[in-house]
N, C-alpha and C positions, 0 to 999 in steps of 0.2 A: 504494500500500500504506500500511495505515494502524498504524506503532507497531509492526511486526516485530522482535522485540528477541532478540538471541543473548548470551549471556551467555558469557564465557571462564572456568571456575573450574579450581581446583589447588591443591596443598598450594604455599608457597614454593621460589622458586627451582627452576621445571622449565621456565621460559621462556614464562611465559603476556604479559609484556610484551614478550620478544623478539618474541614470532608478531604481536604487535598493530602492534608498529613495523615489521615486514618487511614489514606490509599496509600500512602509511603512508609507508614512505619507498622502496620497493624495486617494488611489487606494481603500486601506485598503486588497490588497490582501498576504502581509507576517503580518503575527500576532505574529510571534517572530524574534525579533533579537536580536544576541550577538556581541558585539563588538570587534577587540581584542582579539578573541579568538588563532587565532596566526597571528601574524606581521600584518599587517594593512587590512585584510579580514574581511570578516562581512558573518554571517552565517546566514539564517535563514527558517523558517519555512514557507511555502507559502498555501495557498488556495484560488481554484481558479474554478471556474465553477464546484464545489465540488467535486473536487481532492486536496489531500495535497503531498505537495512536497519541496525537499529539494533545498533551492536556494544557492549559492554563487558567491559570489562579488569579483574577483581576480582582483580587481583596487590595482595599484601603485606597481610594479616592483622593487622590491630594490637588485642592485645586492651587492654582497658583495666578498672582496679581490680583486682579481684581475679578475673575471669577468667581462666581457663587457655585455653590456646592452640589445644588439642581441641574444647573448646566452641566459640570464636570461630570458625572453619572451620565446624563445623558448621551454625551461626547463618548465616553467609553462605550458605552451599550452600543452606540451605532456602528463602532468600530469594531466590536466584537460579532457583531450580528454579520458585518459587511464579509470580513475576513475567516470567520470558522465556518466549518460543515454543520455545526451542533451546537446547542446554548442548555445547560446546565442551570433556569435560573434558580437561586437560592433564597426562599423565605423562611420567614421565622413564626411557629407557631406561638411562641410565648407572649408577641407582639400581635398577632392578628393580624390583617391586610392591611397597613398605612398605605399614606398616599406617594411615598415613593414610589412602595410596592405597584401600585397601580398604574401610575407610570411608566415604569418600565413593561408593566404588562401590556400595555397600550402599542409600546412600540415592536414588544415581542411578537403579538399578534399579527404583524401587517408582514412579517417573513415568511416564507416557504420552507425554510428551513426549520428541522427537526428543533421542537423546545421541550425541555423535561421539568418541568415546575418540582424543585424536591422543597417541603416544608419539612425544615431541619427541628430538631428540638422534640422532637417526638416521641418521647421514652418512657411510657406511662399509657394506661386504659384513658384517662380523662385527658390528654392530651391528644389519642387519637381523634377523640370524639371531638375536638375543637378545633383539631386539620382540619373534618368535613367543610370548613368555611371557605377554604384554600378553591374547592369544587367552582364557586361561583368564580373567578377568574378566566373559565371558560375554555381553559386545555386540557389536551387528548391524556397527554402522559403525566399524571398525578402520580409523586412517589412521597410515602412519608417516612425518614429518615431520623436517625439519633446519631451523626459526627460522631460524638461522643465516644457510646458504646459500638457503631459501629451498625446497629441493626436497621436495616433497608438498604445499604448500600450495594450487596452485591443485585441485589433488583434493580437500583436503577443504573449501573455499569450494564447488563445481563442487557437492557431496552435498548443503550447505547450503541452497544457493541455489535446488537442485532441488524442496525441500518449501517455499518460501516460495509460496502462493497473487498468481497475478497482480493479483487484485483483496483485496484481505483487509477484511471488512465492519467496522462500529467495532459492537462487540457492545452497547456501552455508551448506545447512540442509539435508537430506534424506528424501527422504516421509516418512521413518517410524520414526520421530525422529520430525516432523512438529507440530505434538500436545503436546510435550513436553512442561515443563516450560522454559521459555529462561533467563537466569539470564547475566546481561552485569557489566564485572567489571570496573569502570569509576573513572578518575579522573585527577589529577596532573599528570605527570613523576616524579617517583622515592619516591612515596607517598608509595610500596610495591602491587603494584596489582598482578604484575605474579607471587612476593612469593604465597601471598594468594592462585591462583589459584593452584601453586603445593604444597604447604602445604594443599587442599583439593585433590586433588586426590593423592599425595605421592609418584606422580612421576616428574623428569625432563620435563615436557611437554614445556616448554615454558623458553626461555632464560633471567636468572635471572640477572641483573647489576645494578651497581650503577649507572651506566650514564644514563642520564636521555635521555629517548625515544629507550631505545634498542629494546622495541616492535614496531614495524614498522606497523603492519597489524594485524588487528583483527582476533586470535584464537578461534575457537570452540573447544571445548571439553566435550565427552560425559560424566556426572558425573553417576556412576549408583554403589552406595557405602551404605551400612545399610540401605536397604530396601526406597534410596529413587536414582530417574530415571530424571535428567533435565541437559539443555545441561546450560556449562559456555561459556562467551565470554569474552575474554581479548581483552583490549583495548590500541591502542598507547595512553601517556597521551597530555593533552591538555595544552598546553604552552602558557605565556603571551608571548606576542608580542616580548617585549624586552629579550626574550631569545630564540628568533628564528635565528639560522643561516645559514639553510640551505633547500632547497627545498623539501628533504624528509616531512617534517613538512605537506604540505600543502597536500599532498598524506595521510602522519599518520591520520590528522584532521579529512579527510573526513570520511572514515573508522570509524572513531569513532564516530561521527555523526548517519552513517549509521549503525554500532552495536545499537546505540538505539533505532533507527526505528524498529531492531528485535526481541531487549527484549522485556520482559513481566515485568520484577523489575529490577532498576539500583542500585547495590552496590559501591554508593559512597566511593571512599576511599579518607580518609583524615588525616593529617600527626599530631600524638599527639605531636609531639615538636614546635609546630606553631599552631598560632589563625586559624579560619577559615579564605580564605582569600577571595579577591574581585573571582580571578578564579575561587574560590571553587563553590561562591556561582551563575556565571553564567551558570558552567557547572547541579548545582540542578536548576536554573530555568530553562533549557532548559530541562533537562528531567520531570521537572514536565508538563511544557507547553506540550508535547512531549506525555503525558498523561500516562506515563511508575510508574510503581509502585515505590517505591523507600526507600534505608534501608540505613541510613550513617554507616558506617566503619570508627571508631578511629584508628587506626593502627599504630605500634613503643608505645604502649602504657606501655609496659614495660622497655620503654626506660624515662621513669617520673619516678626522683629518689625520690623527696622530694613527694610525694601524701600523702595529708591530707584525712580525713576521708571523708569530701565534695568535696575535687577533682574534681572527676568524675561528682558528681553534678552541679557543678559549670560551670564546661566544656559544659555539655550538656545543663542547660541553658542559657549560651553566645551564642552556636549553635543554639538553637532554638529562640533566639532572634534576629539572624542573616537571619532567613528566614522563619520569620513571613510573613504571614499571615500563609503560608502553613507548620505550626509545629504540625503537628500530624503525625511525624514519627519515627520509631524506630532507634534510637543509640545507639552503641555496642561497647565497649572498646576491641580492639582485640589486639593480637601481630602475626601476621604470620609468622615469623620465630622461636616464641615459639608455636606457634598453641593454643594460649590461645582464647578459645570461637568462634572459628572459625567456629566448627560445631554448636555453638550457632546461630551463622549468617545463616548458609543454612536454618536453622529451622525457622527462622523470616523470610527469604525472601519465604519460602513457606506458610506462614501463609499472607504474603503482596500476594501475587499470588492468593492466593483462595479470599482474601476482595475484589482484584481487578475484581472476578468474580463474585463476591455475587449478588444476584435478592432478591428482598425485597418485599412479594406481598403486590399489594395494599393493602387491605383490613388494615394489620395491618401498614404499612407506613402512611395512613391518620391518624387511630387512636393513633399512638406517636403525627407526625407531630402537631394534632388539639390542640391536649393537650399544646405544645410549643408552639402554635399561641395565645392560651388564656394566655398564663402564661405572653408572651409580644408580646403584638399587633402592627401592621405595624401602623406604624406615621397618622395622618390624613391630607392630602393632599388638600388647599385649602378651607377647611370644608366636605371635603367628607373623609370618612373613608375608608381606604384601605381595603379588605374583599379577604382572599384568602381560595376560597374553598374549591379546590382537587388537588391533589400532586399526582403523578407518577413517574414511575422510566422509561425511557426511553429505548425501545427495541433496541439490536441488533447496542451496541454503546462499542466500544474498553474500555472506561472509564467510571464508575457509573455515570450515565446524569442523572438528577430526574428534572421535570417540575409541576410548581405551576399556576396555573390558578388563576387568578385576576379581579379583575374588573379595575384598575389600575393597568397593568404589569410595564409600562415605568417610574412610580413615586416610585418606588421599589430601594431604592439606596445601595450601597455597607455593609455600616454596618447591615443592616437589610439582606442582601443579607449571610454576614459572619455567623450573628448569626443560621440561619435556618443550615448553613454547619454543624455549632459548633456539635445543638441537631441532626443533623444524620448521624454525628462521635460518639456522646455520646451515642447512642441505638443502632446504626446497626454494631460498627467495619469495621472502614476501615483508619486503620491506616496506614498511610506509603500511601495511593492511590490518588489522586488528584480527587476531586467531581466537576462535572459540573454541575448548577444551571442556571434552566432558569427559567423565567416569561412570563407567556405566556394570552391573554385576555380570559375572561370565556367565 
């Protein structure tokens, strides 16, 4: 599925982050969240009666100047409605129907798009009996819900997750343009990604500024240049919290979210006159989780007057030390206003594109594998010795899945889980790709 996005909206305080954290810490159905990705939203990744999908969390309304507080709600709702597949609204039973509430119901109503009215707070016989008022609001899918403890939500995921399409096409591609590679340029605002992108095609495609966020919505563009054919996608960049000031933000975010759901390798860009920073490195673990290939971009790198001979060295091991565990990927010192190595980068993100496709047959993936098993064997567990005897590479999976068969799968812990990554990075090439690693009983 490609950029499925559910939005959670509500007036303040009816529990739209409580339900978003009962699904993260209690449910186990988001397996990623970013915090802070701009002004006090929480982004994340969902799975859920195995569909994945895009969740967010638009708790806490902050207006700013002279904005009232009715307008800001508003602004947001329209934005959520405009940009999600799905609207999550949340009321409060304890409160009854205010005229927020109404409100927002006003303008929920005039969409075509799937609405779930969940009245939260509902954890009690006489509390249900006071939901029934929720009824008069006039939608189809009525859930009543306790955050709290948790009870109604696998119901209204269960409705959600029902209208999510098994395959969802990218509306935004041509048929003849859908088996292409998809390359997404990601990162800060004002780190140079739209240079990049027209410093690769060499034309004004996309509006160049210094101000940070002048890309609003995520551009395609066909690249089809020296014999090589894959579409770009530029991205609005992604903002800490504390330099969000205005609503378009939360519109750019999404879009940008959803550009990664449609690559195939994310071109991190990252700014050489500053360390990597905390943003930097939520936006790489959201595309790694995301299972997207991915190349970092130094970029302004000819803007480093004093470079010593390890420089560069240096830089990319602080990077790589910065998002460990998953440092087997390629970095690239570019400048996109001088075009230095820039077609260096196409050429690496097509080499991450083909590792991301790579099939490994058995036969010879057991006989590496066997080899690194005897070289360092699994711990022995209570006096019984861990014994892993066959390894596969998992069919008809977005990202390289490989499963090891055990006699003990569940006593298989992390570092032993790293090392087996390590030896099938070191034989097969897949630099730059995120490896999935299971254990499974023999």
């Amino acid at each position: 599925m490609a950029g499925y996005t559910v939005a959670i909206v509500g007036r303040p305080n009816v529990g739209k982050s409580t339900f978003f954290n009962r699904m993260l810490e209690q449910r186990k159905a988001i397996v990623d969240d970013v915090s802070g990705v701009t002004r006090d939203r929480q982004y994340g990744v969902a799975e859920w009666n195995g569909k994945n999908f895009n969740v967010i969390d638009t708790g806490g309304f902050v207006p700013h100047g002279t904005d009232i507080f009715e307008k800001e709600i508003r602004k947001q709702v329209l934005i959520a409605i405009e940009e999600a597949n799905a609207v999550i609204f949340v009321t409060d039973v304890t409160t009854g129907i205010t005229d927020l509430d109404a409100e927002m119901a006003d303008m929920l109503r005039k969409t075509s798009k799937p609405v779930y009215l969940m009245v939260n707070k509902v954890d009690n016989h006489q509390r249900s009996l006071e939901a029934t008022e929720f009824y008069s609001m006039g939608f189809e899918n009525i859930f009543f819900v306790s955050s709290i403890s948790g009870s109604g939500t696998g119901e209204i995921l269960d409705a959600v997750t029902a209208n999510i399409p098994e395959e969802e096409s990218l509306s935004s591609i041509d048929d003849e343009e859908k088996d292409l590679p998809k390359f997404a340029i990601i990162g800060q605002p004002n780190v140079g990604k739209s240079s990049l992108l027209n410093a690769l095609i060499g034309t004004e495609r996309t509006i160049v500024s210094n101000i940070a966020g002048t890309t609003r919505d995520t551009i395609h563009t066909r690249y089809k240049l020296f014999q090589k054919d894959f579409i770009l996608i530029d991205t609005a960049g992604l903002r800490r919290k504390t330099k969000v000031h205005e609503n378009l933000e939360f519109y750019s975010v999404i879009r940008a979210i959803r550009a990664m759901d449609e690559a195939d390798v994310c071109l991190l860009v990252l700014d050489a006159t500053q360390d990597m920073t905390a943003q930097d490195l939520n936006i790489f673990s959201l595309a790694a989780r995301k299972g997207k290939g991915i190349v970092l971009l130094v970029n302004k790198w000819d803007l480093i007057t004093d470079k010593q001979t390890n420089t560069a060295r240096d830089y990319e091991k602080a990077i790589k030390k910065r998002i460990a565990p998953f440092s087997d990927v390629p970095v690239l010192f570019i400048s996109a206003t001088g075009k230095t190595r820039i077609y260096q980068a196409v050429e690496k993100a097509l080499e991450v594109y083909e590792n991301r496709k790579r099939r490994i047959p058995t036969a010879e993936l057991n006989e590496v594998m066997q080899e690194a098993l005897k070289a360092y064997q699994p711990p022995v567990v209570r006096g019984n010795p861990i014994k892993i005897k066959y390894v596969m590479q998992l069919p008809n999976t977005s990202v390289p899945s490989f499963a090891f068969y055990a006699n003990f799968p569940d006593e298989i812990k992390e570092p032993y889980k790293n090392y087996l990554e390590n030896k099938l990075r070191e034989h097969f090439g897949f630099s730059g790709v995120p490896i999935r690693i299971y254990f499974r009983k023999k």
